[in-house]
N, CA, C and O atoms as a CHARMM CRD file, in Angstrom:
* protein
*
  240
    1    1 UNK  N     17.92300 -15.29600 -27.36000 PROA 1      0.00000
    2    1 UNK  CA    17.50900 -14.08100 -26.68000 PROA 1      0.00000
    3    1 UNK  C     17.53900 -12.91600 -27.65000 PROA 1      0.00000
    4    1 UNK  O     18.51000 -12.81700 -28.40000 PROA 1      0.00000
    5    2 UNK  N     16.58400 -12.04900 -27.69700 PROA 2      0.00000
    6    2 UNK  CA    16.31800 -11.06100 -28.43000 PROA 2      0.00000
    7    2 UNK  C     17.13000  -9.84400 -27.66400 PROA 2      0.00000
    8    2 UNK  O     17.30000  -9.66000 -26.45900 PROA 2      0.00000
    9    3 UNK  N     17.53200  -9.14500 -28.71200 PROA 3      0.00000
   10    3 UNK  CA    18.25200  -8.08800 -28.06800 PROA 3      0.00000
   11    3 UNK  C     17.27100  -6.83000 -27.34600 PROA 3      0.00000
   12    3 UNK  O     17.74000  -5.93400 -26.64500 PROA 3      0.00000
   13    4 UNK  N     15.94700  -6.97400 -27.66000 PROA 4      0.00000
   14    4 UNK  CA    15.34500  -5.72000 -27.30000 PROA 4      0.00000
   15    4 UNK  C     14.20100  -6.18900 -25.53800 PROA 4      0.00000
   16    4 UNK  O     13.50400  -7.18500 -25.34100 PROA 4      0.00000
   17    5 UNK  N     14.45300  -5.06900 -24.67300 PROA 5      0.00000
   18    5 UNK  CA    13.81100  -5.85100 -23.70500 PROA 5      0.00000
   19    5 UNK  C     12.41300  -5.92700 -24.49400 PROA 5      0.00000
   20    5 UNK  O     11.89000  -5.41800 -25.48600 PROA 5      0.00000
   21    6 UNK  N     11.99400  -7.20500 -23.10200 PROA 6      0.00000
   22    6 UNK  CA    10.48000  -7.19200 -23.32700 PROA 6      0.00000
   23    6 UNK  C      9.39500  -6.20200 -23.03500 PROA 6      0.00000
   24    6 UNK  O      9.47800  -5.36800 -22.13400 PROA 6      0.00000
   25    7 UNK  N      8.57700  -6.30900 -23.68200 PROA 7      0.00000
   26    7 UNK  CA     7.57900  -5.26300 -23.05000 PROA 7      0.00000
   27    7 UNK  C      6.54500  -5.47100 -22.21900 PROA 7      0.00000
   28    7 UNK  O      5.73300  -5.87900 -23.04900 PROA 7      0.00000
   29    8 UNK  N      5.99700  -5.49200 -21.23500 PROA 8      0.00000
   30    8 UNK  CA     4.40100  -5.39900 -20.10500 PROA 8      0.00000
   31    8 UNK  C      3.85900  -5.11200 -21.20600 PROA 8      0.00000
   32    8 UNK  O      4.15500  -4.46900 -22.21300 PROA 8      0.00000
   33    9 UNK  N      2.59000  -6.00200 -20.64300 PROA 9      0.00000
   34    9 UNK  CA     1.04100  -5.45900 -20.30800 PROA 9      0.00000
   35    9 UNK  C      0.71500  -4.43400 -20.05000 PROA 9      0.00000
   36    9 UNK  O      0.75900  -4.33500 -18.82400 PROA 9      0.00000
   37   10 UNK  N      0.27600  -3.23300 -20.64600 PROA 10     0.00000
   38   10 UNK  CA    -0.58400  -2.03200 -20.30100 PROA 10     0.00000
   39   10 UNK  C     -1.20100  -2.45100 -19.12900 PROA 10     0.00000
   40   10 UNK  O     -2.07200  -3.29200 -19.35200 PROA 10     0.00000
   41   11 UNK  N     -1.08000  -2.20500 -18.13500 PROA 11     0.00000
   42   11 UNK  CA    -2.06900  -1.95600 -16.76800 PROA 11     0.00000
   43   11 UNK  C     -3.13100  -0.88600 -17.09900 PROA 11     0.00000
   44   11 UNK  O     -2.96200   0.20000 -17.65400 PROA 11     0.00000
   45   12 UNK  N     -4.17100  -1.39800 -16.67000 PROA 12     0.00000
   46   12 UNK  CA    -5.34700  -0.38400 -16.27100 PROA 12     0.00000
   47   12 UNK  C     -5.70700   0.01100 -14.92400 PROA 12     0.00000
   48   12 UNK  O     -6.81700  -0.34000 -14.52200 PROA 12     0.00000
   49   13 UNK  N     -4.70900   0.90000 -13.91400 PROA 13     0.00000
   50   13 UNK  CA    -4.68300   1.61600 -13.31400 PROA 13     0.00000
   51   13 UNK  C     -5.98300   3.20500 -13.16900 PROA 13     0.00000
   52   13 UNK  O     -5.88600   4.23700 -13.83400 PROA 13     0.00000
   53   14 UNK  N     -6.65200   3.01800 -12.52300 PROA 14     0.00000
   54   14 UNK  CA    -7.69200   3.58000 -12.48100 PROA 14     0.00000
   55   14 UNK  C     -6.84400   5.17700 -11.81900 PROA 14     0.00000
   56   14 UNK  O     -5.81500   5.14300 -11.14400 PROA 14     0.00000
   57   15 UNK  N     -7.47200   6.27800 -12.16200 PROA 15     0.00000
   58   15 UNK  CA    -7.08000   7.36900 -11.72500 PROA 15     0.00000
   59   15 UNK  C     -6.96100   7.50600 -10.07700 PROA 15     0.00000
   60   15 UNK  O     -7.22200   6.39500  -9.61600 PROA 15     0.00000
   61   16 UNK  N     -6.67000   8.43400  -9.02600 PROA 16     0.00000
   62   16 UNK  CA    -7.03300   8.95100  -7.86000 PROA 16     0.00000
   63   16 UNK  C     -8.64900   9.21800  -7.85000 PROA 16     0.00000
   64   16 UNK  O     -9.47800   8.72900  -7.08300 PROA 16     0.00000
   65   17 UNK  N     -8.82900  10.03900  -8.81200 PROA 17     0.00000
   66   17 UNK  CA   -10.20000  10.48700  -8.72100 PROA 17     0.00000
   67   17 UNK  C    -11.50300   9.39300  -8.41400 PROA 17     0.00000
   68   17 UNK  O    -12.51200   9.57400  -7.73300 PROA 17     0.00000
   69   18 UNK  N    -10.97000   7.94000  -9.35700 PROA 18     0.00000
   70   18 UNK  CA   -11.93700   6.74200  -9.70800 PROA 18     0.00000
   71   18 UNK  C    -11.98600   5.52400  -8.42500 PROA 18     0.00000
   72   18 UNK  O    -12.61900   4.46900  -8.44800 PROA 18     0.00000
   73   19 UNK  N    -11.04300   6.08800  -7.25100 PROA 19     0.00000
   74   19 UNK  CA   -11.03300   5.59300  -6.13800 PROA 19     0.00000
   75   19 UNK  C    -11.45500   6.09200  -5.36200 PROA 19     0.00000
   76   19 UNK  O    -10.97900   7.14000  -4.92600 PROA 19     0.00000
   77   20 UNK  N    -12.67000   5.44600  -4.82500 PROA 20     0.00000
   78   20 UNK  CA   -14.13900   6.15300  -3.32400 PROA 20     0.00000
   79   20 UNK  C    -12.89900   6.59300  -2.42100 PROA 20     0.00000
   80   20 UNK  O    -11.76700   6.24200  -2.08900 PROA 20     0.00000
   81   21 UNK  N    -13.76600   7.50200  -2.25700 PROA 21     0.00000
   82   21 UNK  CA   -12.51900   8.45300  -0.51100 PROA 21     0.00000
   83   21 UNK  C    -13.37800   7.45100   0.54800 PROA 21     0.00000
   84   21 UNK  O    -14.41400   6.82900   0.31400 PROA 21     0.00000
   85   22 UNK  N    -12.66400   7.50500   1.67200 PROA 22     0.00000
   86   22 UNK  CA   -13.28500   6.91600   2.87400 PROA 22     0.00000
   87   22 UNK  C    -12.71600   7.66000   4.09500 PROA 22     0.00000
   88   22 UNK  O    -11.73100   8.39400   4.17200 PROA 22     0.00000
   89   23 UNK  N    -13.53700   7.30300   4.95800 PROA 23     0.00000
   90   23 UNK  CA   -13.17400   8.70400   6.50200 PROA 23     0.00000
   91   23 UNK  C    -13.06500   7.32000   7.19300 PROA 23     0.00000
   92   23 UNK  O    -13.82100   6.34800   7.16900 PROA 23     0.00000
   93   24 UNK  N    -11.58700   7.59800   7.97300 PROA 24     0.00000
   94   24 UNK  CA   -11.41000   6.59500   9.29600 PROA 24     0.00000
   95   24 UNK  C    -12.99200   6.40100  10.07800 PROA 24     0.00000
   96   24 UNK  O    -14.06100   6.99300   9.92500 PROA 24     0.00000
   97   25 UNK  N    -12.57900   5.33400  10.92300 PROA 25     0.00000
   98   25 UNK  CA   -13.64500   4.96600  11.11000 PROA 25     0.00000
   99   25 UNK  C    -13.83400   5.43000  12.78500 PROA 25     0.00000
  100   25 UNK  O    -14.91200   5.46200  13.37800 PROA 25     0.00000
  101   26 UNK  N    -12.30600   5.82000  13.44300 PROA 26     0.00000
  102   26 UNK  CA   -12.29000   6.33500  14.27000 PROA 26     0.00000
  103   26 UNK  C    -11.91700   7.97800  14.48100 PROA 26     0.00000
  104   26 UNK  O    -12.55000   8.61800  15.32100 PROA 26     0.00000
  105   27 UNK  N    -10.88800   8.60400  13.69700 PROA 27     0.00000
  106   27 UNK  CA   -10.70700   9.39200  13.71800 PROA 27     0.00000
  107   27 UNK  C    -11.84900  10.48100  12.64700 PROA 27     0.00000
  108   27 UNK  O    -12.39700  11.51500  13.02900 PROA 27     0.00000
  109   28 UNK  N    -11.94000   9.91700  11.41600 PROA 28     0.00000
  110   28 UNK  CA   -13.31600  10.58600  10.95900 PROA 28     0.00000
  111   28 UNK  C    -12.48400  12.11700   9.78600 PROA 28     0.00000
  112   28 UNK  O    -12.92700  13.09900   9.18900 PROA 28     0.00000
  113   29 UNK  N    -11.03000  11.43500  10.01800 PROA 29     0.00000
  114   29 UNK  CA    -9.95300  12.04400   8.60700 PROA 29     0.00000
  115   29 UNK  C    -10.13600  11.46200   7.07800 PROA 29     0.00000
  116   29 UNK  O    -10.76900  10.41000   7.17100 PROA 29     0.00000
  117   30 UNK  N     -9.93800  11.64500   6.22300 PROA 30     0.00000
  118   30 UNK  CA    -9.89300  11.23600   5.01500 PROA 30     0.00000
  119   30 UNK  C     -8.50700   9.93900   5.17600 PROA 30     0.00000
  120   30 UNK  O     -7.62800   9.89400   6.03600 PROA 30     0.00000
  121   31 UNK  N     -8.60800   9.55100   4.69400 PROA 31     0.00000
  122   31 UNK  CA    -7.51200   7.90400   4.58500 PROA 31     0.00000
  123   31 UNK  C     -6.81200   8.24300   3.30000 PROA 31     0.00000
  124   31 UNK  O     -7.25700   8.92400   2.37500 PROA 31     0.00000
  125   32 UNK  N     -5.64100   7.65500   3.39800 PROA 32     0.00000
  126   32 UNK  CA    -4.81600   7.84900   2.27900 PROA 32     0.00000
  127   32 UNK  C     -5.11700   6.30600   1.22000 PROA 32     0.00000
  128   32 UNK  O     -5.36100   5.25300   1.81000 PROA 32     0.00000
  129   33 UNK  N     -5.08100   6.32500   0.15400 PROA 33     0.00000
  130   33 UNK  CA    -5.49700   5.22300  -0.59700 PROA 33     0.00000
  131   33 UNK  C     -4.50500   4.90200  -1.61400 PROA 33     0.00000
  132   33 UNK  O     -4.01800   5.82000  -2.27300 PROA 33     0.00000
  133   34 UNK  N     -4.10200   3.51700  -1.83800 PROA 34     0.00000
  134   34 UNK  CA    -3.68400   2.60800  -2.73600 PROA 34     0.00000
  135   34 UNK  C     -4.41200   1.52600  -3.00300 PROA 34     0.00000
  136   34 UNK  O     -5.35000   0.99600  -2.40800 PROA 34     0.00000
  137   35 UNK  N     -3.51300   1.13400  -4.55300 PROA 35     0.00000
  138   35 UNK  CA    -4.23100   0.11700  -4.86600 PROA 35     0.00000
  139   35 UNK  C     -3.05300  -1.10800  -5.10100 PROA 35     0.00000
  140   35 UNK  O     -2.13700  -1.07700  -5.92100 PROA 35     0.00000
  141   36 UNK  N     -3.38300  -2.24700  -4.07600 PROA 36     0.00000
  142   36 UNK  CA    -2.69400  -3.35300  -3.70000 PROA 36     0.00000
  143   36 UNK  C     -2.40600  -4.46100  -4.54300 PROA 36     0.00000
  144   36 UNK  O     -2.52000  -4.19100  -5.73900 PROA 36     0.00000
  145   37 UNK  N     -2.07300  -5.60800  -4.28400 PROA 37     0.00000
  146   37 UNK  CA    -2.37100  -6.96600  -4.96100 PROA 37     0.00000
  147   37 UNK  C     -2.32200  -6.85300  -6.57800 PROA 37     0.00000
  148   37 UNK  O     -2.95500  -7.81100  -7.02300 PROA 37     0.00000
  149   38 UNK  N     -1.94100  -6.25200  -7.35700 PROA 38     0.00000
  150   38 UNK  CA    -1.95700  -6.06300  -8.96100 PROA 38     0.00000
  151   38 UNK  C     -3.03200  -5.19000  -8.88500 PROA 38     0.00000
  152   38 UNK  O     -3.62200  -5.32900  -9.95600 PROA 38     0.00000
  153   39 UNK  N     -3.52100  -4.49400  -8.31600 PROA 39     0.00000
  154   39 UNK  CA    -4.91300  -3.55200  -8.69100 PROA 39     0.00000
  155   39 UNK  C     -5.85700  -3.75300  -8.29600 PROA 39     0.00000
  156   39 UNK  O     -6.76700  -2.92800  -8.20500 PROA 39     0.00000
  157   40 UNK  N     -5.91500  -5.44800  -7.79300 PROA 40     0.00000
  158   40 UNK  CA    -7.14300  -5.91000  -7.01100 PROA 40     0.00000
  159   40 UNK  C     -7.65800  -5.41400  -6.40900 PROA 40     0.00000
  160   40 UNK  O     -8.70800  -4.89700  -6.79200 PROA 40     0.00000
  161   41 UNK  N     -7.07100  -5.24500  -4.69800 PROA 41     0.00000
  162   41 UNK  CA    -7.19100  -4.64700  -3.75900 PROA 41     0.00000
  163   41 UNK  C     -7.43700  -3.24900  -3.71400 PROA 41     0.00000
  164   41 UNK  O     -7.13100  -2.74500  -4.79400 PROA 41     0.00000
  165   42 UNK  N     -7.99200  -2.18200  -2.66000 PROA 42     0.00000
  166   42 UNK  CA    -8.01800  -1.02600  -2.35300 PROA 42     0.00000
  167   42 UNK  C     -7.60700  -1.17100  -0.91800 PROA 42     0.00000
  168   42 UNK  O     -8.06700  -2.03300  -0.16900 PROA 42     0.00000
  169   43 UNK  N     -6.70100  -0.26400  -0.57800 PROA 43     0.00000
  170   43 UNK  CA    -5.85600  -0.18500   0.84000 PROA 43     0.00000
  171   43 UNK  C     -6.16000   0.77200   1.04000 PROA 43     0.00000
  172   43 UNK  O     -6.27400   1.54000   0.08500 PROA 43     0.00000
  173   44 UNK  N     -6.44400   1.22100   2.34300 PROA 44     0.00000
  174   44 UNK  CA    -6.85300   3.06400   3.11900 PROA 44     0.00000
  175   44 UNK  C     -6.04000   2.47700   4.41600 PROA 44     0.00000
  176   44 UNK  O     -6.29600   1.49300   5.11000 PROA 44     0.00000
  177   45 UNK  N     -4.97100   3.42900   4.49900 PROA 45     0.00000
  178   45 UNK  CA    -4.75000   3.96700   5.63500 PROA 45     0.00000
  179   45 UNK  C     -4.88100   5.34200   6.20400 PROA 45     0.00000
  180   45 UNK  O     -4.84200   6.37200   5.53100 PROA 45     0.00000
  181   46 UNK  N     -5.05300   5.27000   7.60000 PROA 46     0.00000
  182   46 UNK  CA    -5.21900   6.93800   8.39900 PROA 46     0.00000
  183   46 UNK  C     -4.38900   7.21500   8.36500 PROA 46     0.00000
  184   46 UNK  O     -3.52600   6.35500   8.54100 PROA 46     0.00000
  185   47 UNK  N     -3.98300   8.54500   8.12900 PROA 47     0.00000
  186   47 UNK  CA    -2.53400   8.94900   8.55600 PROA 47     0.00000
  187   47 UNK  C     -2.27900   9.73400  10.04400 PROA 47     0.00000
  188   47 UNK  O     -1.20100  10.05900  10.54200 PROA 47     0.00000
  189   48 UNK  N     -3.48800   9.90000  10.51300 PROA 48     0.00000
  190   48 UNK  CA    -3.71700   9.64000  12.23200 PROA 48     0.00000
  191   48 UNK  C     -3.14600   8.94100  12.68200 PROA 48     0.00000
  192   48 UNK  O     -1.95000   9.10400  12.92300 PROA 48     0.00000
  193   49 UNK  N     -3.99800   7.60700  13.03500 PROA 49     0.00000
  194   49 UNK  CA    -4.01100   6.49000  14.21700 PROA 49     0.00000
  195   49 UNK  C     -3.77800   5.48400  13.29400 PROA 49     0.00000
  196   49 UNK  O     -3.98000   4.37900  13.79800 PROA 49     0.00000
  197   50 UNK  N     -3.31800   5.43100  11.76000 PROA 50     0.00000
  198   50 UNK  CA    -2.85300   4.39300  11.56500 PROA 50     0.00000
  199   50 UNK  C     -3.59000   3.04300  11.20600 PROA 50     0.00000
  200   50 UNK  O     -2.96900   1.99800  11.00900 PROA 50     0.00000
  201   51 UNK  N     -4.98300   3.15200  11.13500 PROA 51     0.00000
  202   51 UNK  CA    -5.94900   2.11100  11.23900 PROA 51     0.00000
  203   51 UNK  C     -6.04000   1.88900   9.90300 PROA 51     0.00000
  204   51 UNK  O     -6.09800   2.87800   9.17300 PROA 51     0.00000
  205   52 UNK  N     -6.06800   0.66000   9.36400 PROA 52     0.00000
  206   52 UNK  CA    -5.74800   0.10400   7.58000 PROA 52     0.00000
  207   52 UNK  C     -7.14000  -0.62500   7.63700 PROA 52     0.00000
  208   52 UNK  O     -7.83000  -1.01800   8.57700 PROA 52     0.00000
  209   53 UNK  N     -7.26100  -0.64900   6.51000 PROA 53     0.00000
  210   53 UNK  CA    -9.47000  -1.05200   5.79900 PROA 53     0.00000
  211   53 UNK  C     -8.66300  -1.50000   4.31800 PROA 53     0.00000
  212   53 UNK  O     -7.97200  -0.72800   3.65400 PROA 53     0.00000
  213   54 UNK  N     -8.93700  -2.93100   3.99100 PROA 54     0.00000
  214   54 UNK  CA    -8.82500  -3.47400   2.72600 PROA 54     0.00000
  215   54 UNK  C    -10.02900  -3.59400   2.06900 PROA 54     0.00000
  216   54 UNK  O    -11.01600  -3.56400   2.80500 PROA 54     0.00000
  217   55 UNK  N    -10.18400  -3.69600   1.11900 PROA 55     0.00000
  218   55 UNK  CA   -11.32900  -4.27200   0.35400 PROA 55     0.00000
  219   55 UNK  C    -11.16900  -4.66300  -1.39400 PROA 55     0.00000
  220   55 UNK  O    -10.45000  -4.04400  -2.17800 PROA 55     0.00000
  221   56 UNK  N    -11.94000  -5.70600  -1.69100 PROA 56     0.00000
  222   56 UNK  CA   -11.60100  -5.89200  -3.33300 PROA 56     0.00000
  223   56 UNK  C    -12.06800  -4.88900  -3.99400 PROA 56     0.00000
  224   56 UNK  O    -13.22400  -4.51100  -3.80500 PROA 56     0.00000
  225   57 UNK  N    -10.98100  -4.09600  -5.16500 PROA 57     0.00000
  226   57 UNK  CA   -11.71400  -3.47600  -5.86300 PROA 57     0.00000
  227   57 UNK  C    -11.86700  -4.38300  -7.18900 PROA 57     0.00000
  228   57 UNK  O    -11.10800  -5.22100  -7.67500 PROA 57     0.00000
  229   58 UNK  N    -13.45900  -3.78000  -7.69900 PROA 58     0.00000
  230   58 UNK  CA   -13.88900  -4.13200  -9.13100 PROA 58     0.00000
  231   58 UNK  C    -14.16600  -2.82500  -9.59000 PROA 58     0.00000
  232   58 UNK  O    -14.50000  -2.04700  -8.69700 PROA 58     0.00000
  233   59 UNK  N    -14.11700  -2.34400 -10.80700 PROA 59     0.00000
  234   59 UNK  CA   -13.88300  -1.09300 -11.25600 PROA 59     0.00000
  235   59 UNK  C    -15.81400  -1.23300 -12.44500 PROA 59     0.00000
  236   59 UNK  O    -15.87300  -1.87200 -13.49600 PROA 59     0.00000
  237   60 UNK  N    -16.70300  -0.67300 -11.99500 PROA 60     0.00000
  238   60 UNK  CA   -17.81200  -0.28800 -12.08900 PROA 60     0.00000
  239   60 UNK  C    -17.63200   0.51600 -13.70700 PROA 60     0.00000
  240   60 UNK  O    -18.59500   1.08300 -14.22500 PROA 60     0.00000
């Protein structure tokens, strides 16, 4: 065992900005957004009513 920790992988974490906004689909608020699964995923929840929308992200 080496005395120094190991180091990660640089993640490529895309900014706030580089993630599409989306409006509930009922309430018609802006959704709060993460990114899920290692980065895969894009998660929106309302912070209304609570209603969650997944989808894969691929970064364009």
């Amino acid at each position: 065992m080496s005395s120094r920790p190991e180091q990660q992988p640089a993640r490529n974490t895309p900014a706030q900005d580089e993630i599409p906004d989306r409006l509930c689909t009922w309430c018609k608020v802006p959704m709060n957004k993460r990114l899920v699964g290692d980065g895969q995923y894009l998660h929106y929840t309302c912070p209304k009513c609570v209603f969650q929308h997944a989808m894969k992200w691929e970064k364009k």
